[in-house]
C-alpha distance (Angstrom), angle and dihedral (degrees) to the residues before:
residue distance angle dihedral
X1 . . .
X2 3.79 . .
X3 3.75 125.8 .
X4 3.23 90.3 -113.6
X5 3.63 83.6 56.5
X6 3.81 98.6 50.2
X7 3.89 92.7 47.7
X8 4.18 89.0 56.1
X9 3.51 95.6 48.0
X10 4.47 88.8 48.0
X11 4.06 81.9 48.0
X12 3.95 93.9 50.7
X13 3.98 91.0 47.0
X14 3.63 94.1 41.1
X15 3.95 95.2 46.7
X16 4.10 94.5 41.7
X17 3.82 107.1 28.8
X18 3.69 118.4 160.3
X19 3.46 94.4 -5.2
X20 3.32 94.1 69.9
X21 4.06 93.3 36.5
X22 3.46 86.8 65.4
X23 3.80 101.6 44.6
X24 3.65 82.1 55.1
X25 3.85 98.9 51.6
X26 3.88 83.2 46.7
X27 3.71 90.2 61.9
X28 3.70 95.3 43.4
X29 3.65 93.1 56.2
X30 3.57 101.4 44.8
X31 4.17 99.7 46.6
X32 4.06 87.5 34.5
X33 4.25 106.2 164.7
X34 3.31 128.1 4.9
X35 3.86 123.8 -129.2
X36 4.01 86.0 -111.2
X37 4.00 87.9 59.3
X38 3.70 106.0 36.8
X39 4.30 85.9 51.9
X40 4.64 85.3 48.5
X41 3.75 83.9 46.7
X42 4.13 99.2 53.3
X43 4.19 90.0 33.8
X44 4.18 77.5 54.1
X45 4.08 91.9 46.2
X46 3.82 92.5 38.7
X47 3.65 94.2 55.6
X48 4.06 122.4 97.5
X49 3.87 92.8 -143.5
X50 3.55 102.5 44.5
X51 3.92 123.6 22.1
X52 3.97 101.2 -5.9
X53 3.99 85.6 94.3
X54 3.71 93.6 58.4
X55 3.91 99.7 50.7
X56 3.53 88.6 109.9
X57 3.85 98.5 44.5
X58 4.17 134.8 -60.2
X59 4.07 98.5 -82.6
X60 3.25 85.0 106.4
X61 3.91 96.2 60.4
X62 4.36 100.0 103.0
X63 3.79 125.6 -169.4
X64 3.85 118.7 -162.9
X65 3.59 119.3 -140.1
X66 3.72 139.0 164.6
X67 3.90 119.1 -97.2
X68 3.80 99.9 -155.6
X69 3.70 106.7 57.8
X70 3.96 81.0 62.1
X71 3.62 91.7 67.1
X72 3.68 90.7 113.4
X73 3.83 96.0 52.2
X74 3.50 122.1 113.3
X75 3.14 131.5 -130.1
X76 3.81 106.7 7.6
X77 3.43 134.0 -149.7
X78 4.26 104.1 -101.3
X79 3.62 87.6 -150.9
X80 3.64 95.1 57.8
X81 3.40 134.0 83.2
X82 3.83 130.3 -60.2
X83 4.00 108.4 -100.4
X84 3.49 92.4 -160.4
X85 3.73 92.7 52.4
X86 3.72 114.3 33.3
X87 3.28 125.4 76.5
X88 3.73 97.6 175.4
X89 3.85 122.5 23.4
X90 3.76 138.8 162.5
X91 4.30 133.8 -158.1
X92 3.60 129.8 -173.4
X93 3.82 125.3 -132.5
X94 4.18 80.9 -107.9
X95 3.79 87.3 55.9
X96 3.38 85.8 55.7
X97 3.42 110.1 54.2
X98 3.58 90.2 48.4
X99 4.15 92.7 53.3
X100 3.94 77.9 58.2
X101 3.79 98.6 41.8
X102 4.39 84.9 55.9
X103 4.17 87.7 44.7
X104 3.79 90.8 54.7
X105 3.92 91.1 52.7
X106 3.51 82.9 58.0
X107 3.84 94.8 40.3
X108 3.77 89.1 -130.5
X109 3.82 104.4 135.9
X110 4.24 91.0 170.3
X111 4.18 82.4 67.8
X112 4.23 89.1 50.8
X113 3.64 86.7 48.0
X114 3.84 94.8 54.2
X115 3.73 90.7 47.9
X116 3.88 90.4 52.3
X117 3.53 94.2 41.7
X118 4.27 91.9 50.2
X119 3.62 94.7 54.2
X120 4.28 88.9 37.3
X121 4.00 94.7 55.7
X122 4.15 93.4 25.5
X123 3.94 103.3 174.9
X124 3.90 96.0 -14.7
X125 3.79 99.0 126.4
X126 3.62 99.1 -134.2
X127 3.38 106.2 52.6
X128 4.14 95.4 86.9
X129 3.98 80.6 58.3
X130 3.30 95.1 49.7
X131 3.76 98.8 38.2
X132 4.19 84.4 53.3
X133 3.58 94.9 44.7
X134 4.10 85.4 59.2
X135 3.40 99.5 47.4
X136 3.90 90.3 50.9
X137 3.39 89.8 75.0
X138 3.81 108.6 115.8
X139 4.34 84.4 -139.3
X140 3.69 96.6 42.8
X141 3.78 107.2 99.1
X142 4.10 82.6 38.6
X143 4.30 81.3 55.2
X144 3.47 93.9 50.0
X145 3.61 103.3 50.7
X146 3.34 96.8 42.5
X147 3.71 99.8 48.4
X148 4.10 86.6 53.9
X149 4.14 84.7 44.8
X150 4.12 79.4 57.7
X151 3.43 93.3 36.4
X152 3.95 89.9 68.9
X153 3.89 91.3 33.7
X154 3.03 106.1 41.6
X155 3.53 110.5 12.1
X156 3.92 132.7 -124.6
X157 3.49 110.4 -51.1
X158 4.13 88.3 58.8
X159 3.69 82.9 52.3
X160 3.38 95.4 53.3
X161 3.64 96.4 54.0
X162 3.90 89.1 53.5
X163 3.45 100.0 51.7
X164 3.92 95.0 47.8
X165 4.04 89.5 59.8
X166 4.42 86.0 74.0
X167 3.92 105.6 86.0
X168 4.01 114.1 -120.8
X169 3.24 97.0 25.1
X170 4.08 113.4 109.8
X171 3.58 132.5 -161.6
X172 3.80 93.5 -106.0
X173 3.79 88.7 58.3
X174 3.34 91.0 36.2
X175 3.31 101.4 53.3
X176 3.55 91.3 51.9
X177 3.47 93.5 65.4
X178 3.60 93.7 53.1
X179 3.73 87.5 50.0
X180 3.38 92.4 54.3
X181 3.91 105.4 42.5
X182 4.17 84.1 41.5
X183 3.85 90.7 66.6
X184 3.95 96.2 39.2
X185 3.98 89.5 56.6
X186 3.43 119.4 88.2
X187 3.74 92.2 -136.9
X188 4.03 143.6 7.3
X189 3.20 147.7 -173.0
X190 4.32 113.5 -92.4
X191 3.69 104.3 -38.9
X192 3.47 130.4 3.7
X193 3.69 113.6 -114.8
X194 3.82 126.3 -92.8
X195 3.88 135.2 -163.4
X196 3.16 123.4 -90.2
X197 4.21 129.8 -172.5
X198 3.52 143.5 152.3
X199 4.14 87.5 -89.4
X200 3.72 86.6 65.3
X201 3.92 103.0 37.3
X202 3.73 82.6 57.9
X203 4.28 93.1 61.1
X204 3.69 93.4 52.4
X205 3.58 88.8 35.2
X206 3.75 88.6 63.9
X207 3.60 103.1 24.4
X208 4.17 81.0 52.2
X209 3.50 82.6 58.2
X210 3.75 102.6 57.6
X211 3.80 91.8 31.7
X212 4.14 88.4 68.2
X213 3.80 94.2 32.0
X214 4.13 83.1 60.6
X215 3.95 84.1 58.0
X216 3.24 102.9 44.2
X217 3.92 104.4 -99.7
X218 3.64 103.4 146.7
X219 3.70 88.5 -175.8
X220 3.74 89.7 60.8
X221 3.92 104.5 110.6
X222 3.70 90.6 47.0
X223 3.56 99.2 54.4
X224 3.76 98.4 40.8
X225 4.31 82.8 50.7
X226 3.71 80.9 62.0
X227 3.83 111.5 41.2
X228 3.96 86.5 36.0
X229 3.55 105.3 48.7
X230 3.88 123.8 144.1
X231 3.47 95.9 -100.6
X232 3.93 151.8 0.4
X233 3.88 96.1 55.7
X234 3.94 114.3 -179.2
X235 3.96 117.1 -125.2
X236 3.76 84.8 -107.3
X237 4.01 89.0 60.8
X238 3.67 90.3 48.2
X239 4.04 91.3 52.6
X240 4.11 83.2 51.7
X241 3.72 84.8 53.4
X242 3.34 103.4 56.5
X243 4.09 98.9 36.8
X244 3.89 87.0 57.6
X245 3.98 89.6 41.6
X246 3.53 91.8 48.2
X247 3.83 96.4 42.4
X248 4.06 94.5 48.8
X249 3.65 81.7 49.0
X250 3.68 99.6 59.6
X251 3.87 85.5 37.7
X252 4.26 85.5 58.9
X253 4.05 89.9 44.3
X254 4.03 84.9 53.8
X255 3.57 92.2 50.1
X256 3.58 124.5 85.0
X257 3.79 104.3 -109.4
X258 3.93 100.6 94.4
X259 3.52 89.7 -107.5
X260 4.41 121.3 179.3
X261 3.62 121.3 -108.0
X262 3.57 82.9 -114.6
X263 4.05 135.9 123.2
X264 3.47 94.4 -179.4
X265 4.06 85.4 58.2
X266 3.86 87.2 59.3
X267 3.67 92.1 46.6
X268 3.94 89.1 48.0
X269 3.75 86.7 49.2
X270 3.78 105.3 50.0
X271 4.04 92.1 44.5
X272 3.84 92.3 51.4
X273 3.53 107.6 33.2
X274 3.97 125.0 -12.1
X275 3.56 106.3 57.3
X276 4.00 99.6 151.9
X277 3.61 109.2 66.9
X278 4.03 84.7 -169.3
C-alpha cells in the first residue's frame, strides 16, 4: 500500500467513524456466508483428517504443551499433568472445561485461569510468564470471579469488559477464559462466550471487506482495517463477533452439510482450516 494509500484510508476512518462501523457490521450480518464458503466449510467438516473429529463438537481439539516450564504457576490444574514428571503433555479443549468445572467447586477461578491459559499458550515459552505476571495482580482473583459472576448475569460482553481492566492480559487470552468458564457453567447469560484472536479478526476483517465492496462502500477496506484490527478490540467489537459468529452458524446448521449445533465448531473451523469465507 502506498502512502498515499495509508493517508486515504486514516481520512475515510477519521471522517466516517462509527457510522460507518456500523453500516458495515450491518452488512456483514445480513449477507453472512457465501455459497462458496458454507460448501469449503462442510468439505472441511466431512473430511476424516481435518474436521470429521469435531462433528459432534470441538472437545476433541488437543494442544500439547510442556509441563515443566510451568513450575512456577500457581495454582495448577489437579487434573493435569505432573510438572515434575512430564516432559511432554497434551489436553483437549474438553479437558479443559472440566479442569474448570473441578476449580469452580472449589470457587478458585485463579486454577480455571491456569487451565485456560495452558492449553491457550501450549508450548509457546512465554506464556507461564505471562500467565504469572496476570495473576500477580493484587485484583486478579477478585477479576476473575466477578467477570464469571457477570458472565451468568449479565452475559459475555459485561465479562469482557471486566476482564480487560487486569494489565497483560489480552483479549485473545482473555477471551479464552471466558470461552472456557462459559461452557463449564451450567447456565449464562445470552450466548456463551467464544474465542476470539487476531487469526479470526483477520477473516471478518477481509470478508468485511468484500461484503461492503459488493454494496458499493468504497470505504470498505479502511473501515474493516479499523474495527478488525489484530488486537485491542472494544467489548462492543466482541458483541459484533459473536452475533455474526452465531448467525453464520445457524446459517451452516440450515445448510445441508450435517453441520453441529455448535459456534465453537465454526470458530475451530475458520482458525484451522477455512480462512477465506469467499
Amino acid at each position: 500500500m502506498t502512502r498515499h494509500m495509508r493517508r486515504w484510508g486514516a481520512t475515510i476512518v477519521m471522517r466516517y467513524g462509527q457510522r460507518q462501523a456500523d453500516k458495515l457490521d450491518e452488512t456483514m450480518l445480513e449477507l453472512l456466508l457465501p455459497i462458496s464458503a458454507v460448501e469449503s466449510l462442510g468439505q472441511w467438516l466431512a473430511d476424516p483428517e481435518r474436521g470429521q473429529r469435531y462433528a459432534n463438537g470441538s472437545g476433541p481439539h488437543t494442544i500439547p504443551y510442556a509441563p515443566s516450564t510451568w513450575m512456577a504457576v500457581t495454582p495448577w490444574p489437579t487434573a493435569f499433568a505432573d510438572r515434575a514428571a512430564a516432559d511432554s503433555a497434551s489436553v483437549s479443549r474438553a479437558e479443559v472445561v472440566a479442569a474448570v468445572r473441578v476449580a469452580e467447586q472449589s470457587e478458585s477461578w485463579a486454577e480455571a485461569f491456569v487451565a485456560t491459559q495452558v492449553w491457550g499458550y501450549g508450548v509457546t515459552g512465554y506464556g507461564p510468564y505471562r500467565t504469572r505476571q496476570v495473576l500477580a495482580q493484587p485484583s486478579a482473583e477478585a477479576v476473575l470471579t466477578e467477570a464469571v459472576s457477570l458472565l451468568v448475569d449479565e452475559g459475555a460482553v459485561a465479562a469482557y469488559e471486566v476482564l480487560h481492566t487486569l494489565d497483560g492480559l489480552g483479549p485473545a487470552f482473555l477471551t479464552k477464559f471466558l470461552y472456557f468458564a462459559g461452557q463449564a457453567l451450567p447456565d449464562v447469560k445470552g450466548p456463551r462466550p467464544l474465542i476470539l484472536d487476531s487469526v479470526l479478526a483477520g477473516i471478518l476483517r477481509r470478508h468485511a471487506t468484500k461484503v461492503g465492496r459488493a454494496v458499493g462502500y468504497e470505504w470498505s477496506e479502511a473501515i474493516a482495517k479499523w474495527i478488525w484490527r489484530d488486537s485491542g478490540w472494544s467489548s462492543h467489537r466482541y458483541d459484533v463477533y459473536l452475533r455474526w459468529m452465531y448467525a453464520a452458524n445457524e446459517r451452516l446448521a440450515a445448510a445441508s452439510i450435517d453441520w453441529p449445533a455448535a459456534p465453537d465448531v465454526l470458530e475451530l473451523a475458520l482458525f484451522s482450516a477455512v480462512r477465506d469465507l469467499e
